[in-house]
LUMDO-600398 format. One record per residue (C-alpha): residue in one letter; x, y, z negated. Coordinates in Angstrom, 1 decimal, always signed. Each point is the difference from the previous one (the first is absolute). Layout:
BEGIN
+------+--------+--------+--------+
: resn :     c1 :     c2 :     c3 :
+------+--------+--------+--------+
:    A :      X :      Y :      Z :
...
+------+--------+--------+--------+
This chain:
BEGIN
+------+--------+--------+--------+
: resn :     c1 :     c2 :     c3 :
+------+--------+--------+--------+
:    X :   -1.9 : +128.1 :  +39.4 :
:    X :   -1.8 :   +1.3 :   +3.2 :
:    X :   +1.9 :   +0.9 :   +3.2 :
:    X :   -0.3 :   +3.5 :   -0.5 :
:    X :   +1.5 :   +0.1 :   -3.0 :
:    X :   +3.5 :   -1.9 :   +1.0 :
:    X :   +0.0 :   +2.3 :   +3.2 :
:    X :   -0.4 :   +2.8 :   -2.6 :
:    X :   +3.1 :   -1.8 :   -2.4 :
:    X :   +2.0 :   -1.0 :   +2.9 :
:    X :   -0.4 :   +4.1 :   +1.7 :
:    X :   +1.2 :   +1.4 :   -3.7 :
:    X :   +3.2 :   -2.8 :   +0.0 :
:    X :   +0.8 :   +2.0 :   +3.5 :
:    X :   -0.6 :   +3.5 :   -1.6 :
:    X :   +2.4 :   -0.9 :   -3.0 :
:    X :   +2.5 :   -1.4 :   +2.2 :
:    X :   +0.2 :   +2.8 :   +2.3 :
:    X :   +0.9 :   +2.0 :   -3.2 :
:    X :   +2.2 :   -2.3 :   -1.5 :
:    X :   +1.6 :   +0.5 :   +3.0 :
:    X :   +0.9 :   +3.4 :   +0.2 :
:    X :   +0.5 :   +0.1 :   -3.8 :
:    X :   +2.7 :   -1.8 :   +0.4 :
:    X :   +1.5 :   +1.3 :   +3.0 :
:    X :   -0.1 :   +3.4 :   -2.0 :
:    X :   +1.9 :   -1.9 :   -2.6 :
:    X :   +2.9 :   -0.8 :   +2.6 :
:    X :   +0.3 :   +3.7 :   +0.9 :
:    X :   +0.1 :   +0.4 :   -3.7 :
:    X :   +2.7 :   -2.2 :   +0.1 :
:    X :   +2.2 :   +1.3 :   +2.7 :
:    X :   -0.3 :   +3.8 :   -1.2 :
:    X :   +1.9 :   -1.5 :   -3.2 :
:    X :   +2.4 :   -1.8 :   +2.0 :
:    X :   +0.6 :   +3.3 :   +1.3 :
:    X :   +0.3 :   +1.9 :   -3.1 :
:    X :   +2.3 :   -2.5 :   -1.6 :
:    X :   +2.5 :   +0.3 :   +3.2 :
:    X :   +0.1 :   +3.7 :   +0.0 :
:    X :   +0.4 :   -0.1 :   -4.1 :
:    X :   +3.4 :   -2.7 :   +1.2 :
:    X :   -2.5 :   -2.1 :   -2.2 :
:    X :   +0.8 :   -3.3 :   +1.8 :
:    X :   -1.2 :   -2.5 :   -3.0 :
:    X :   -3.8 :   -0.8 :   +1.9 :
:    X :   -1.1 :   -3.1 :   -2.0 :
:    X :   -0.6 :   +0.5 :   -3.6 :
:    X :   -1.6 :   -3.3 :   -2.3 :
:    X :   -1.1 :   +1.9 :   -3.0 :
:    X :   -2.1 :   +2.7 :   +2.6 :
:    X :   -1.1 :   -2.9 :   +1.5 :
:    X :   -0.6 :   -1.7 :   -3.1 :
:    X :   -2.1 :   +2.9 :   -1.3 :
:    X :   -2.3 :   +0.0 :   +2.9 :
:    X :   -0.7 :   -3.5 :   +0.6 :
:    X :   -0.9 :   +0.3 :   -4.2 :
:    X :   -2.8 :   +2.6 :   +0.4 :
:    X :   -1.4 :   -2.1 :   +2.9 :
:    X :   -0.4 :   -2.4 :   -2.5 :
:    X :   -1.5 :   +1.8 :   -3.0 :
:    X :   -2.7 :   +2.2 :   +2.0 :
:    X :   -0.7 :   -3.3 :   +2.2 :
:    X :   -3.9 :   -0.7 :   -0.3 :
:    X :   -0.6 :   -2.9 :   +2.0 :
:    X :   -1.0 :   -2.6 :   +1.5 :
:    X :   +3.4 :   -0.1 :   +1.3 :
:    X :   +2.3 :   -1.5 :   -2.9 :
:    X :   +3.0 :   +2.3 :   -1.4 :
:    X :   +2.2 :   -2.4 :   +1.7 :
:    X :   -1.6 :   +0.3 :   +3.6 :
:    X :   -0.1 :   +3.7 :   -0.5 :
:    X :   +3.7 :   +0.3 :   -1.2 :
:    X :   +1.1 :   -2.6 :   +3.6 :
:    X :   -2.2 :   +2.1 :   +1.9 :
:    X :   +1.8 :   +3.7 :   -0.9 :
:    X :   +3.6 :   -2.2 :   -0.2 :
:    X :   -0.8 :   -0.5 :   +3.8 :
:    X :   -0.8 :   +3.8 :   +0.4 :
:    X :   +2.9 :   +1.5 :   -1.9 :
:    X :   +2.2 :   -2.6 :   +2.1 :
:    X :   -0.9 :   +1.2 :   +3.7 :
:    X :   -0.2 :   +3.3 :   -1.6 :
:    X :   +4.0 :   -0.1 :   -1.3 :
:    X :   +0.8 :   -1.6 :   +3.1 :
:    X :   -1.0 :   +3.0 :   +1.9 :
:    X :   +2.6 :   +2.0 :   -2.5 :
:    X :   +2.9 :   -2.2 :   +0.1 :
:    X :   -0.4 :   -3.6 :   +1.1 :
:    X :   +1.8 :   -2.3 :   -2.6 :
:    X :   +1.9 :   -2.8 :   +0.6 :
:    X :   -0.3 :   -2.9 :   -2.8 :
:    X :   +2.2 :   -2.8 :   +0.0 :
:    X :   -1.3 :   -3.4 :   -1.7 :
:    X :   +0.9 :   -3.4 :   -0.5 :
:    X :   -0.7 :   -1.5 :   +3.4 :
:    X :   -0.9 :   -1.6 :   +2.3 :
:    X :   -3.6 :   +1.0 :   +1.3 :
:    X :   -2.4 :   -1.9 :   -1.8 :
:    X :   +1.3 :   +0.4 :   -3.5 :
:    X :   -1.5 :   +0.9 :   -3.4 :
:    X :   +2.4 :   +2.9 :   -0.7 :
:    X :   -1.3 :   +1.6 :   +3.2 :
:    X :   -3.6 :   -0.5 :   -0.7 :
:    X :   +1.5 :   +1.9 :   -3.5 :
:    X :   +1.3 :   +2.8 :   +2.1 :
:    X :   -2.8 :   +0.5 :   +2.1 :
:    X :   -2.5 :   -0.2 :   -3.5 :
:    X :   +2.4 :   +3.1 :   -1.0 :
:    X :   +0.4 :   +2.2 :   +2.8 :
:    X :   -2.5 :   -1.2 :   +2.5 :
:    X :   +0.3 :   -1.2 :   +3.8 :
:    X :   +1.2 :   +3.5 :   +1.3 :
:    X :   +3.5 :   -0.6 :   -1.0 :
:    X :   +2.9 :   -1.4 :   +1.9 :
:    X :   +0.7 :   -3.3 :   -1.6 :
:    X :   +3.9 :   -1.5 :   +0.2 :
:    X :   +0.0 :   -4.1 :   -0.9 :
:    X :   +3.3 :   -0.6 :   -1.1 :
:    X :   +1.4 :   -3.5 :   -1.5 :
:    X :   +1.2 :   +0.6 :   -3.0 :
:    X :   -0.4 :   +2.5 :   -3.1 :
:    X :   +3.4 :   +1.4 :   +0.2 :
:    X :   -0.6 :   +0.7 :   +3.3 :
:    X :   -2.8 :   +2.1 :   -0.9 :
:    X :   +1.9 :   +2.0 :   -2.8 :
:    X :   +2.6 :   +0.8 :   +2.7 :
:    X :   -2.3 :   +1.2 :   +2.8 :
:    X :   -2.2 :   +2.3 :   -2.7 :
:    X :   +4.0 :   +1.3 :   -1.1 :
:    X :   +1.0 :   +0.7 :   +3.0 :
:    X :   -2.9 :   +1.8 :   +0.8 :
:    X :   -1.2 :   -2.3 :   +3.2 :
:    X :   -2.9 :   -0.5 :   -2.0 :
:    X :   -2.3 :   +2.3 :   -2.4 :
:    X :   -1.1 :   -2.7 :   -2.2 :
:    X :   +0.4 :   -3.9 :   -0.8 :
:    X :   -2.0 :   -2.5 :   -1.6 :
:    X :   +1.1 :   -3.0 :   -1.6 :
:    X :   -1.7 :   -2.7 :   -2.1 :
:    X :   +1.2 :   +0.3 :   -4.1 :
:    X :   -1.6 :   -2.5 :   -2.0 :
:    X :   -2.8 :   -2.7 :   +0.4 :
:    X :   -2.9 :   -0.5 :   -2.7 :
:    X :   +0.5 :   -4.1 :   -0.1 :
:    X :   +3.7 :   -0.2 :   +1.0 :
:    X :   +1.6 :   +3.4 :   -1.3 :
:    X :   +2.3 :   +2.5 :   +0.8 :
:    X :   +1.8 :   +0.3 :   +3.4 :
:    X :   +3.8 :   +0.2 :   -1.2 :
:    X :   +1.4 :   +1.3 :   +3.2 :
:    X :   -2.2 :   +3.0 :   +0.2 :
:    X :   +0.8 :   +0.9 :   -3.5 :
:    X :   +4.1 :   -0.5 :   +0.6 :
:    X :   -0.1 :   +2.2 :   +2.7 :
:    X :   -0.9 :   +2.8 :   -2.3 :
:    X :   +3.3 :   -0.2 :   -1.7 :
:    X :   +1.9 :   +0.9 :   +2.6 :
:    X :   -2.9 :   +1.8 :   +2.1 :
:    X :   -0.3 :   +4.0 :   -0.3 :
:    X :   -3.9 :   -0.9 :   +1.4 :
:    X :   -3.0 :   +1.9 :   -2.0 :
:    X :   -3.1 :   -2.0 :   -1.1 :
:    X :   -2.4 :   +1.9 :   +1.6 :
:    X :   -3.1 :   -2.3 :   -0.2 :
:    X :   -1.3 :   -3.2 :   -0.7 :
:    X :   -2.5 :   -2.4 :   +1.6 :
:    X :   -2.1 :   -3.1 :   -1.6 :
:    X :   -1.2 :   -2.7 :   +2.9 :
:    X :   -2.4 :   -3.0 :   -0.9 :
:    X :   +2.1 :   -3.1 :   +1.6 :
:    X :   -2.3 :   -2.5 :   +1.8 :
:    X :   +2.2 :   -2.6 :   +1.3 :
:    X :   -1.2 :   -2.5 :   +3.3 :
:    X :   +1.1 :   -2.8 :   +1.3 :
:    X :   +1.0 :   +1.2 :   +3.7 :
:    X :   +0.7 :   -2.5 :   +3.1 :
:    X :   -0.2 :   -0.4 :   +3.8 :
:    X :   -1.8 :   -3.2 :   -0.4 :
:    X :   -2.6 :   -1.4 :   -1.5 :
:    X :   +0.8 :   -3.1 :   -2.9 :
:    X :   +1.7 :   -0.3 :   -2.5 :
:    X :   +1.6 :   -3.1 :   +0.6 :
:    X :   +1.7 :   +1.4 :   +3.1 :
:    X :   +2.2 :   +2.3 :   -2.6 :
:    X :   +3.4 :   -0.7 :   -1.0 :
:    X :   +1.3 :   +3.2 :   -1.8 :
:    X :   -2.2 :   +2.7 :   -1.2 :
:    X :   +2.3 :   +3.4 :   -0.4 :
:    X :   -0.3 :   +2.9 :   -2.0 :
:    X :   +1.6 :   +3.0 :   -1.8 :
:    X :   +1.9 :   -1.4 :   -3.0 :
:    X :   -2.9 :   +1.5 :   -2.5 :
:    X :   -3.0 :   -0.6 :   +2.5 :
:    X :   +1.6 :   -4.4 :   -0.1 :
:    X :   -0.3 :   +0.7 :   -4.1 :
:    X :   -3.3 :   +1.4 :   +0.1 :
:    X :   -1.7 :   -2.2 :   +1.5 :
:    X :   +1.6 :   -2.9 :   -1.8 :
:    X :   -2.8 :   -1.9 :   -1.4 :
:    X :   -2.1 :   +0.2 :   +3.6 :
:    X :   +3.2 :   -1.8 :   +1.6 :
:    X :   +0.1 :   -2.8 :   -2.4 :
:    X :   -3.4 :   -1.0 :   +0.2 :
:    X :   -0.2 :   +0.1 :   +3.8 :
:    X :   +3.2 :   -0.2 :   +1.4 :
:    X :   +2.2 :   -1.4 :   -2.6 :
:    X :   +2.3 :   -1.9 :   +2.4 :
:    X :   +0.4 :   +2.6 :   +2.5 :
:    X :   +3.8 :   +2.3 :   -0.1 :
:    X :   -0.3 :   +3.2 :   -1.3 :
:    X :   +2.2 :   +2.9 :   +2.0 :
:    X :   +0.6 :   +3.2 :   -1.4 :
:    X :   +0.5 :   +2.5 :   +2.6 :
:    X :   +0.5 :   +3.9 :   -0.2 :
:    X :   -3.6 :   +1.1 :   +0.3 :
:    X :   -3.6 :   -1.3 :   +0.4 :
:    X :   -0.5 :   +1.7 :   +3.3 :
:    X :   +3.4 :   -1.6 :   +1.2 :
:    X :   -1.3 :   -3.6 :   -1.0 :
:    X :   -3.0 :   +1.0 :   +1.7 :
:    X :   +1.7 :   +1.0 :   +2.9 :
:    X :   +1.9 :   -3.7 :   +0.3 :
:    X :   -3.3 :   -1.7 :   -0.3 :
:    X :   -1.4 :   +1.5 :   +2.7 :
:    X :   +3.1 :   -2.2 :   +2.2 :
:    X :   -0.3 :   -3.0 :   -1.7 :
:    X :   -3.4 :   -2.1 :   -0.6 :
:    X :   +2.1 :   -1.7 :   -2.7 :
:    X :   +0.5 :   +3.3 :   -2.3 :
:    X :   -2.4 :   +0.9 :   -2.3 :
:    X :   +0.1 :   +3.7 :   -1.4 :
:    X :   -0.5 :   +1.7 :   -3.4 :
:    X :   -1.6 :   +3.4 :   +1.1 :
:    X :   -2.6 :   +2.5 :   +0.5 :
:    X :   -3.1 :   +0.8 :   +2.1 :
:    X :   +2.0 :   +2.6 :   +1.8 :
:    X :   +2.7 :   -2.0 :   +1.0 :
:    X :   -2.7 :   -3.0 :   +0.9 :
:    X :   -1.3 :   +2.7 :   +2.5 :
:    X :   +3.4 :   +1.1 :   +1.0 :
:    X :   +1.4 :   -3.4 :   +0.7 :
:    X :   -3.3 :   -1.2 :   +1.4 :
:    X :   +0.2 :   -3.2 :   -2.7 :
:    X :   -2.8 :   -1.7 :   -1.2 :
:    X :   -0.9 :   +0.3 :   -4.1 :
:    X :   -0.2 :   -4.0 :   -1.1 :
:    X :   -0.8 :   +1.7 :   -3.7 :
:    X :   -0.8 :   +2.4 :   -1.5 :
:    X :   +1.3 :   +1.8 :   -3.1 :
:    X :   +2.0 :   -2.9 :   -1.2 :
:    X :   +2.1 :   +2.4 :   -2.6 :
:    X :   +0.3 :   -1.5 :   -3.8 :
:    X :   -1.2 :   +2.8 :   -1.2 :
:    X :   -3.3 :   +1.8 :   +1.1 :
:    X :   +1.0 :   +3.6 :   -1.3 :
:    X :   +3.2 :   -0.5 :   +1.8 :
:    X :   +1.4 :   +3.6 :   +0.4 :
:    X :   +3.3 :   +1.4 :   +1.3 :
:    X :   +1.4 :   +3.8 :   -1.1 :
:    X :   +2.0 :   +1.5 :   +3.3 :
:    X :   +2.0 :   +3.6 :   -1.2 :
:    X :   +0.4 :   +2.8 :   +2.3 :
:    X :   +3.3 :   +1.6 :   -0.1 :
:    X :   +1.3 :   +2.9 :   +1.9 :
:    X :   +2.2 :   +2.8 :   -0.3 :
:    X :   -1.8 :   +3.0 :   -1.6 :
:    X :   -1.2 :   +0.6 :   -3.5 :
:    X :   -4.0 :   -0.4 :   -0.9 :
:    X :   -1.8 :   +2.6 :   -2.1 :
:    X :   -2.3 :   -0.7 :   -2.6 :
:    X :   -3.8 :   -0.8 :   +1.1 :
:    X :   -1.3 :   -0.6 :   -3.2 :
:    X :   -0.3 :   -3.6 :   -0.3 :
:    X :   +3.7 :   -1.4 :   +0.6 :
:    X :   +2.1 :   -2.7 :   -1.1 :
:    X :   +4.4 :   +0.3 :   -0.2 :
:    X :   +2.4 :   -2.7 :   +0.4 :
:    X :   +3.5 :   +0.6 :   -1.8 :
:    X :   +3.2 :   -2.3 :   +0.3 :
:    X :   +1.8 :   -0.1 :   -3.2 :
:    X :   +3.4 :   -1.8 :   -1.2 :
:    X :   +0.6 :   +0.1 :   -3.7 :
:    X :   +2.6 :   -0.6 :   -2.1 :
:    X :   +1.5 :   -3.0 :   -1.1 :
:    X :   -1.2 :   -0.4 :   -3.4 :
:    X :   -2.1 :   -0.9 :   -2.8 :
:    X :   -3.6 :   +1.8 :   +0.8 :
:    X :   +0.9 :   +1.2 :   +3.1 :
:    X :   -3.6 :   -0.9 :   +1.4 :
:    X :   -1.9 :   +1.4 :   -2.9 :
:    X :   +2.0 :   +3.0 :   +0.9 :
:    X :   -1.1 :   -0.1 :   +3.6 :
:    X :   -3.6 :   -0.2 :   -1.1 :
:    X :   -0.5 :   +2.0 :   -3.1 :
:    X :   +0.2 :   +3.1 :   +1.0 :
:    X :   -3.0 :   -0.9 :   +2.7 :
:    X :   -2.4 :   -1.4 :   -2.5 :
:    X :   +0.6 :   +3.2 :   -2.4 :
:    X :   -1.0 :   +2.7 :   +2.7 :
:    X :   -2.9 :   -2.0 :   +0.9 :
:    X :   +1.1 :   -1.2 :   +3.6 :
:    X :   -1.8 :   -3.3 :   +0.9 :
:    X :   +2.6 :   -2.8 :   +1.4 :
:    X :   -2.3 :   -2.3 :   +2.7 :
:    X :   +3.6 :   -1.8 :   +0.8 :
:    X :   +3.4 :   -0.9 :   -0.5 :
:    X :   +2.6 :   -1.8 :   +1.8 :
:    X :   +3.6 :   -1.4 :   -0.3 :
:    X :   +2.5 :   -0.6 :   +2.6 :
:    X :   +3.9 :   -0.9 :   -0.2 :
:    X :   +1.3 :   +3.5 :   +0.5 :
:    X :   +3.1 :   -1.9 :   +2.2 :
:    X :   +2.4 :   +2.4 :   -1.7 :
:    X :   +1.5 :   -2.2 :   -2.5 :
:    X :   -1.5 :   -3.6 :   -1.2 :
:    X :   -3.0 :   -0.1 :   -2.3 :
:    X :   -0.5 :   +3.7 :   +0.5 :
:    X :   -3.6 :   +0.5 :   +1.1 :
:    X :   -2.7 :   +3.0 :   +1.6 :
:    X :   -2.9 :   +0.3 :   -1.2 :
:    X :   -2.9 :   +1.5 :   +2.1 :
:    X :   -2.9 :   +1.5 :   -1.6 :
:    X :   -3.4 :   +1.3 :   +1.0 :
:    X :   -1.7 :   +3.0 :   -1.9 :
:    X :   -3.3 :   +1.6 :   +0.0 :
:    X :   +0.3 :   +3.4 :   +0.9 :
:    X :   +2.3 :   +2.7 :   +2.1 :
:    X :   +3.9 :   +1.3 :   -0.9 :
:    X :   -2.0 :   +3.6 :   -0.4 :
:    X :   -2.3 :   -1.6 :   -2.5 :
:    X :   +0.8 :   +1.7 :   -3.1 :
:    X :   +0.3 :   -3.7 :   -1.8 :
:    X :   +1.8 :   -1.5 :   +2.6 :
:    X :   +2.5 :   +3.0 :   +0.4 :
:    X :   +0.7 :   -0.4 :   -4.0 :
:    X :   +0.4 :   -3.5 :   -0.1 :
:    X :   +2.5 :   -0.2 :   +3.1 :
:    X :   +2.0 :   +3.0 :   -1.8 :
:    X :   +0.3 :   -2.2 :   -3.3 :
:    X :   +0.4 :   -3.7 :   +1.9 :
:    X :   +2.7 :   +2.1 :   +1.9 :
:    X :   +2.3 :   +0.5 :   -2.7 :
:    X :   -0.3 :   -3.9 :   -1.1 :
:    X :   +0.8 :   -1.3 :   +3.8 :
:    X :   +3.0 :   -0.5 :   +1.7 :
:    X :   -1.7 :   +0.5 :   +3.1 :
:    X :   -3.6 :   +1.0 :   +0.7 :
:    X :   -1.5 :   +1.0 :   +3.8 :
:    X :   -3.4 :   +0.7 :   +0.4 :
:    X :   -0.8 :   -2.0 :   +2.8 :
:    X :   -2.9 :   +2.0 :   +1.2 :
:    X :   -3.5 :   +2.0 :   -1.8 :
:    X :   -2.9 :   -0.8 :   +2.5 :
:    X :   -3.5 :   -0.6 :   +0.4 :
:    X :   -1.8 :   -3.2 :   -1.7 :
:    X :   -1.7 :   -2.3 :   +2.3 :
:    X :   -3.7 :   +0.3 :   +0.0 :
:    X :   -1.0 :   -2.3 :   +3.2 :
+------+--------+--------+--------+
């Protein structure tokens, strides 16, 4: 390719920028004109997944290349994001500290133009999205080699926290440390489930070497950076954070590792025409009682991706059962089998109708 020609290529890159530019600034005044619509209508809910949900769809469906849908879709998140912020910033609490996986979760669902709260436990965050200090929360619910997160799920018994989204993250686990061997290690620390996953890895190269759980990735990460003799369990972002070297690489069990985060806030989610529903239910004690629970959602045709049991904590041997659904409570199915599985539970709460995750 002759000089001319890149000069050419490299002039029209300039000319598209310049128009990206303003398209998107026009955008933003887009934006603030509905911010000030919805003020003036006492409209104050700004943030809406299945609208979002909808948009970031048909980016993907009319997207022709040679950008991938997934590039495309991170590219408009990233828009809609600074966008929103110019609306009504939102504040998102998540499992903390910096340097975790359920903020890298957060920001792959709202984008970097939020305000994001690290807090150190999940109850905390269900308290700060009640109480309204925060819009939205995000916690971890269940792992693909090590299962469900019980805590996140036993705070929705008690919780009065929608489900307003969820979030799938590809886990890549490294082996994190301020030093450089690893025969200077003593203890390598972890999350509980981040110690499990990489289970294998640690017997074959470090199987003499104590194994500390700690309360997050990021915090173990954090503790290696002050001691040479602590090797972390954690991510490339908190390797940057912490300024810690990566000893290895990917050193999870399992290569299509994957962890599902939830969204939950404090307002109701319409339909966007692809959604799942998560239900609690408590049946009756008696014969049947879980054909009962499921009958009625195999009859109207509503597809079950999930179900879970937990010890209700009301009286002994007495259990919860959580369960995921394709579809939305308006869904004409979904609305007929809740009215039927209604009158067969002794309690049912839907838990939240919202968007599937498609990133």
């Amino acid at each position: 390719m002759s000089e001319s020609t890149l000069d050419q290529l490299r002039y029209r890159i300039d000319e598209l920028d310049e128009k990206i530019q303003i398209l998107l600034n026009e955008r933003a005044a887009c934006a603030q004109q509905v911010a000030e619509a919805k003020q003036n209508n006492d409209d104050s809910v700004f943030y809406r997944p299945e609208r979002e949900a909808e948009i970031l769809r048909r980016v993907r469906e009319r997207n022709k290349g040679p950008l991938s849908g997934d590039e495309i879709v991170r590219l408009f998140q990233e828009i809609m994001s600074a966008c929103l912020a110019l609306e009504q910033p939102l504040a998102i609490a998540y499992l903390g500290p910096e340097g975790t996986y359920t903020q890298t979760a957060a920001q792959k669902h709202f984008g970097h133009s939020v305000t994001l709260k690290p807090l150190a436990a999940i109850d905390e965050i269900f308290r700060e999205v009640e109480a309204g200090s925060a819009d939205f929360g995000v916690v971890p619910v269940e792992n693909s080699t090590e299962g469900t997160i019980n805590h996140t799920l036993d705070m929705f018994i008690r919780s009065p926290l929608k489900i307003c989204g969820d979030v799938e993250l590809q886990i890549h686990h490294q082996l994190l440390v301020s030093g450089n061997s690893l025969d200077q290690i003593s203890s390598v620390q972890a999350h509980q489930q981040a110690l499990a996953q990489c289970r294998e890895w640690l017997d074959a190269n470090l199987p003499g070497v104590e194994r500390v759980a700690v309360s997050s990735n990021a915090e173990a990460a954090r503790l290696a950076h002050d001691d040479a003799s602590i090797a972390a369990i954690a991510s490339d972002a908190a390797a940057e954070m912490y300024e810690l070297d990566i000893l290895a690489n990917n050193i999870e069990d399992d290569p299509n590792n994957a962890t599902r985060f939830l969204v939950v806030g404090r307002q109701e989610v319409g339909p966007s025409g692809n959604d799942k529903t998560t239900l609690m239910v408590t049946v009756h004690n008696k014969a049947g009682a879980l054909y009962s629970l499921l009958e009625p959602i195999a009859r109207h045709g509503v597809s079950m991706t999930k179900i879970e049991s937990r010890p209700s904590r009301v009286s002994k041997w007495d259990y919860v059962f959580f369960v995921d659904v394709e579809g939305h409570v308006e869904d004409e199915n979904v609305a007929a089998a809740l009215k039927e599985l209604q009158t067969e539970a002794s309690l049912l709460k839907v838990l939240g109708s919202y968007p599937r995750c498609e990133l």
